[in-house]
C-alpha positions in Angstrom: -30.2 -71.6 21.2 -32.1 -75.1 20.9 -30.6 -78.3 21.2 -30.6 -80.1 18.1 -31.0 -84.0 17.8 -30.0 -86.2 15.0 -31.6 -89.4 14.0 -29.3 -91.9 13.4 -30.4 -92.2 9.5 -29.6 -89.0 9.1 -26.5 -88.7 10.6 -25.3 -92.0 8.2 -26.8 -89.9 5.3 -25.0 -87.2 6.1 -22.1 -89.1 6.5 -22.0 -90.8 2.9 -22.0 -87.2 1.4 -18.6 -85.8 -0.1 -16.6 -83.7 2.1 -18.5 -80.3 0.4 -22.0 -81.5 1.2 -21.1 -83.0 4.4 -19.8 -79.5 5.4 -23.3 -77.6 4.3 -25.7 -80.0 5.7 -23.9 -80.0 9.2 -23.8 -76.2 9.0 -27.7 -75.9 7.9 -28.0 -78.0 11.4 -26.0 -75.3 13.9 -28.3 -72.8 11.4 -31.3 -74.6 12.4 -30.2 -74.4 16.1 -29.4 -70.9 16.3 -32.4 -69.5 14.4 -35.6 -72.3 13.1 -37.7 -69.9 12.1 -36.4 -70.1 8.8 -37.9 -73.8 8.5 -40.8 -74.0 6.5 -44.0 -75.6 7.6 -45.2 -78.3 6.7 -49.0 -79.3 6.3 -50.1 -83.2 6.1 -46.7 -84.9 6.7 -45.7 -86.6 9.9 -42.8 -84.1 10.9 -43.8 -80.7 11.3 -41.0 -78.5 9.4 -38.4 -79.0 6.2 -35.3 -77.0 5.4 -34.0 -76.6 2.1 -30.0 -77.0 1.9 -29.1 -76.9 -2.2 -30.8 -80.0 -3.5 -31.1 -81.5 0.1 -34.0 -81.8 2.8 -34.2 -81.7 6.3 -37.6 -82.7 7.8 -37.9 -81.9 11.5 -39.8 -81.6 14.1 -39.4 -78.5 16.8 -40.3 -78.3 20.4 -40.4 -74.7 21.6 -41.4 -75.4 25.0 -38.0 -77.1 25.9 -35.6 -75.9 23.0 -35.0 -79.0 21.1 -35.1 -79.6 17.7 -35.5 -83.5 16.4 -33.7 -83.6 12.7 -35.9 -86.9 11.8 -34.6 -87.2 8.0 -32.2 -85.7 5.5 -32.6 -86.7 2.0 -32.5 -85.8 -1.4 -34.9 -83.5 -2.8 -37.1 -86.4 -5.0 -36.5 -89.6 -2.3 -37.5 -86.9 1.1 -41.4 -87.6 0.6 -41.9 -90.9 -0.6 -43.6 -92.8 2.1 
């Protein structure tokens, strides 16, 4: 199981969701933790994965060497890749 860390964005994003959408993204994350081969990569962006959650993403960054997974943003689908 990888550790998974949470920028602190992401954790006040995830924090001004409702109660339902709190609940999914927080579960998508112990998902992630236990299994992130189901994140996609991604190919000329700064974080290396995304997961899709609904109309939600998580962009991420993985380190298989030492189990840790860095959850670097969480956003809505249209705000996630504006730089």
């Amino acid at each position: 199981m990888y550790t998974v860390k949470i920028s602190k964005q992401s954790l006040k994003y995830i924090q001004k969701q409702d109660k339902f959408q709190r609940a999914r993204l927080i579960n998508a994350n112990d998902r992630i933790a236990i299994d992130p081969s189901n994140c996609e990569p991604l190919t000329n962006h700064e974080y290396e994965h995304k997961y899709r959650v609904g109309d939600y993403r998580i962009l991420l960054n993985i380190d298989h060497s030492i189990l840790h997974i860095w959850v670097a943003k969480v956003l809505g689908r249209g705000d996630v890749y504006k730089r």
